[in-house]
One Martini backbone bead per residue (centre of mass of N, CA, C, O) as a GRO file, in nm:
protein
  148
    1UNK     BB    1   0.094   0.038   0.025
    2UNK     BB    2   0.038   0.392  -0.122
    3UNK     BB    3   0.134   0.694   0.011
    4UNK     BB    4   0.178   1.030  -0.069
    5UNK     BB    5   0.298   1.029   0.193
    6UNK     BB    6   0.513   0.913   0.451
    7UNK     BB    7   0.477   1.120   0.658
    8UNK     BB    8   0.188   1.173   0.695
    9UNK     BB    9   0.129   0.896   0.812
   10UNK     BB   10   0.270   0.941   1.085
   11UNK     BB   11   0.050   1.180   1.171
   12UNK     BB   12  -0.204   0.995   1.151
   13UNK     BB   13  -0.455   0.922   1.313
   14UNK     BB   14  -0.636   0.689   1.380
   15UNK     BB   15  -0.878   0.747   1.265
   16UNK     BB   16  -0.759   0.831   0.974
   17UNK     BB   17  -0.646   0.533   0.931
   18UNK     BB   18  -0.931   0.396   0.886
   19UNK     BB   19  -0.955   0.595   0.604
   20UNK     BB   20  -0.728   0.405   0.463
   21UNK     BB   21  -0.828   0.121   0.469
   22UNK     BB   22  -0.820  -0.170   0.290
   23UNK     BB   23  -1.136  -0.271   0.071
   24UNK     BB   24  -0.958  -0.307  -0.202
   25UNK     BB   25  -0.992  -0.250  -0.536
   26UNK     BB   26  -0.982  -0.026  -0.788
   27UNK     BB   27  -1.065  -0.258  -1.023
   28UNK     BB   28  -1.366  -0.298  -0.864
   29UNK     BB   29  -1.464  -0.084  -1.017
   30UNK     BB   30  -1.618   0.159  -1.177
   31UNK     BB   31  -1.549   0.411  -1.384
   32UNK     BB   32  -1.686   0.640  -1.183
   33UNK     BB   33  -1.520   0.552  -0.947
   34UNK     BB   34  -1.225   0.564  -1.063
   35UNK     BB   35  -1.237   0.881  -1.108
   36UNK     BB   36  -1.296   0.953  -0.820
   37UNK     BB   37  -1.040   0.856  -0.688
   38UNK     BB   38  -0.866   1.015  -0.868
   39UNK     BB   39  -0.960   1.308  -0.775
   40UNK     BB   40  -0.900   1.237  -0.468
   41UNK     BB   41  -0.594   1.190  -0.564
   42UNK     BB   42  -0.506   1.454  -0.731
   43UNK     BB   43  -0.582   1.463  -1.052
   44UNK     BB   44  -0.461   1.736  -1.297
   45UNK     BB   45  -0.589   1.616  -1.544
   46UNK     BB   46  -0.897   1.634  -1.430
   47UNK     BB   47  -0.927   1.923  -1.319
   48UNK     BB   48  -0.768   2.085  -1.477
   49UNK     BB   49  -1.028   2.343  -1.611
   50UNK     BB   50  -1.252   2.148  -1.526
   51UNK     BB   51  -1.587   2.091  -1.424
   52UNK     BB   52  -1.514   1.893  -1.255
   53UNK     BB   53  -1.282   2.002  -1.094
   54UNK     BB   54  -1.504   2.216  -0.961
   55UNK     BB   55  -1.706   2.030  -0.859
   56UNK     BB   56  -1.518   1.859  -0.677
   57UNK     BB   57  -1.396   2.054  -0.572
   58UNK     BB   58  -1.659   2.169  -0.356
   59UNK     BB   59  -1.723   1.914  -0.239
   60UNK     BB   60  -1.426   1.921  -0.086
   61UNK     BB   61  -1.483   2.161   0.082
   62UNK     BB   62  -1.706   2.084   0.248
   63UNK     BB   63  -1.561   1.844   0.386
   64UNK     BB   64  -1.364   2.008   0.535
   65UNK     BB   65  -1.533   2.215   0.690
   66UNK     BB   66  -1.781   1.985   0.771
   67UNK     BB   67  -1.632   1.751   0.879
   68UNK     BB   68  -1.575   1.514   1.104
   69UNK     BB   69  -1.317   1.420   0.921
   70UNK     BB   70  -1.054   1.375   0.753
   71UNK     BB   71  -0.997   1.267   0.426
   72UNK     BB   72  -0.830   0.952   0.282
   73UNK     BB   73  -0.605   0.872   0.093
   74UNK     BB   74  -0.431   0.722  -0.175
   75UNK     BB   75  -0.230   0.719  -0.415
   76UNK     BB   76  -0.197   0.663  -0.732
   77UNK     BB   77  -0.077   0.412  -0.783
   78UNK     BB   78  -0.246   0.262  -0.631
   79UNK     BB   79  -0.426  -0.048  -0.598
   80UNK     BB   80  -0.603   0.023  -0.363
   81UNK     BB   81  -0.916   0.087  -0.162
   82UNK     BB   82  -0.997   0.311   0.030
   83UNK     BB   83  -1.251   0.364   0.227
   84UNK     BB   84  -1.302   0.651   0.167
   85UNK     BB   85  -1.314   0.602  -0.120
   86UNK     BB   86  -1.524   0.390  -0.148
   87UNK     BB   87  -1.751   0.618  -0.028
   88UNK     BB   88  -1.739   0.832  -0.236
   89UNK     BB   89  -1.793   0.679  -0.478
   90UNK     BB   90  -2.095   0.559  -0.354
   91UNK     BB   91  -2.198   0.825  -0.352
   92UNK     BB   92  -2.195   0.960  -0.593
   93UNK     BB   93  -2.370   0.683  -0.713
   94UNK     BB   94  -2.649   0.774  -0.575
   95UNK     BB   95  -2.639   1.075  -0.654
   96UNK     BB   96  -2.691   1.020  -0.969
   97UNK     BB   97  -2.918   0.798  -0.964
   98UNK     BB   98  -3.120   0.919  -0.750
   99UNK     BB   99  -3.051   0.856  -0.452
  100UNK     BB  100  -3.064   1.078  -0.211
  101UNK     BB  101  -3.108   0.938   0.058
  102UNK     BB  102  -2.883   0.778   0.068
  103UNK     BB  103  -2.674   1.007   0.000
  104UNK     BB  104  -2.762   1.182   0.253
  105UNK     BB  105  -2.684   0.927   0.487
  106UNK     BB  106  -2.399   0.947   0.415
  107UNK     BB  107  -2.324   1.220   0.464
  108UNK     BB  108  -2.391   1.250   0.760
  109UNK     BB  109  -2.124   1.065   0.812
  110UNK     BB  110  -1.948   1.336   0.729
  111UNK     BB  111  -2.149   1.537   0.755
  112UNK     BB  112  -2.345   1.770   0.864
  113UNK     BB  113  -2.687   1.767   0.833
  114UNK     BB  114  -2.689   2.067   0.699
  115UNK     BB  115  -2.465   1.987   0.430
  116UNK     BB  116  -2.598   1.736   0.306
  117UNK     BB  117  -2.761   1.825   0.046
  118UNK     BB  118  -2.549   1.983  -0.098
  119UNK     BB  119  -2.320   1.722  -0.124
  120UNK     BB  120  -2.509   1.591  -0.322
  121UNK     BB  121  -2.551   1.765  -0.540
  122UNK     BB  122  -2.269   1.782  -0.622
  123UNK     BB  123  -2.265   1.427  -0.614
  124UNK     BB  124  -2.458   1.476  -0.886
  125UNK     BB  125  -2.304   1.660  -1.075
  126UNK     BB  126  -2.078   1.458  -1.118
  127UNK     BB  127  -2.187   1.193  -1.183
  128UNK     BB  128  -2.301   1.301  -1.445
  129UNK     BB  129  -2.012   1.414  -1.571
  130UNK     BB  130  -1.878   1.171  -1.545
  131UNK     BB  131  -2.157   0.978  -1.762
  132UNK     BB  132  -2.126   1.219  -2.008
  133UNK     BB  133  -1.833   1.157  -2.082
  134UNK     BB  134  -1.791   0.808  -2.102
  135UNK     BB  135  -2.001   0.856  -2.368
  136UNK     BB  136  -1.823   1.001  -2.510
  137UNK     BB  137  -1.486   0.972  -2.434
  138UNK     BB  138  -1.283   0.781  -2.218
  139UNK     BB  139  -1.040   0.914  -2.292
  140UNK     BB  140  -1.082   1.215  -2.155
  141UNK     BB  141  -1.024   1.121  -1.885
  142UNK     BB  142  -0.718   1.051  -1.936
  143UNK     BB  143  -0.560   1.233  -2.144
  144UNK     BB  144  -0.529   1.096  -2.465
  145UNK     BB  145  -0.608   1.320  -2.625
  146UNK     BB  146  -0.590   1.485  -2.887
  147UNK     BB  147  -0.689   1.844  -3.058
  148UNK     BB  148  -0.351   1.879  -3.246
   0.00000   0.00000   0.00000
């Protein structure tokens, strides 16, 4: 398992710890959760100038500010699956799913009760331009496409 710093992960409290704790592989996700977990891990091809990358900040200040506790990524390279990047994955397709509720009972154990519709909608939002880019062209998720 590699984490993004391994100083980090030496300062990182147990609970924090939990929340790396890995449940999987990330090739067991379908595509639009390996998108979630690629941009939660920091994956500046898919952020940078975009929608989408636009929409995953804003859900990612929400969960800062009002976070129960900070969200643990691993590293990029990593084919481990944590916790945390798991919850986030199956959050964001409940949201974009239309399943607002159990997306929102998921969100209020991550954040404030009172920022949780919120957090649905952003994770509504990206969810959908996550699978509505996959069917237009899959290949420009991953940054391989040239425009000229």
């Amino acid at each position: 398992m590699s984490f993004q710093s391994a100083r980090a992960i030496d300062q990182l409290s147990e609970e924090a710890l939990d929340g790396a704790q890995p449940v999987g592989k990330l090739s067991q996700l379908n595509e639009q959760g390996r998108v979630v977990v690629t941009l939660f891990r920091g994956s500046d091809a898919l952020r940078r100038g975009s929608d989408m990358g636009k929409i995953f900040d804003q859900m990612m200040m929400v969960f800062e500010r009002h976070g129960r506790r900070a969200l643990v990524s691993h590293g990029m390279s990593c084919d481990c699956l944590g916790a945390d990047e798991a919850v986030l994955a199956q959050f964001v397709r409940h949201a974009a799913r239309g399943q607002r509720e159990d997306a929102c009972l998921m969100a209020m154990l991550l954040v404030r009760a009172d920022v949780a519709p919120l957090a649905v909608s952003l994770a509504e939002q990206l969810g959908l331009l996550i699978n509505a880019t996959l069917r237009t062209d899959p290949r420009a998720m991953m940054g391989t496409v040239k425009v000229h």
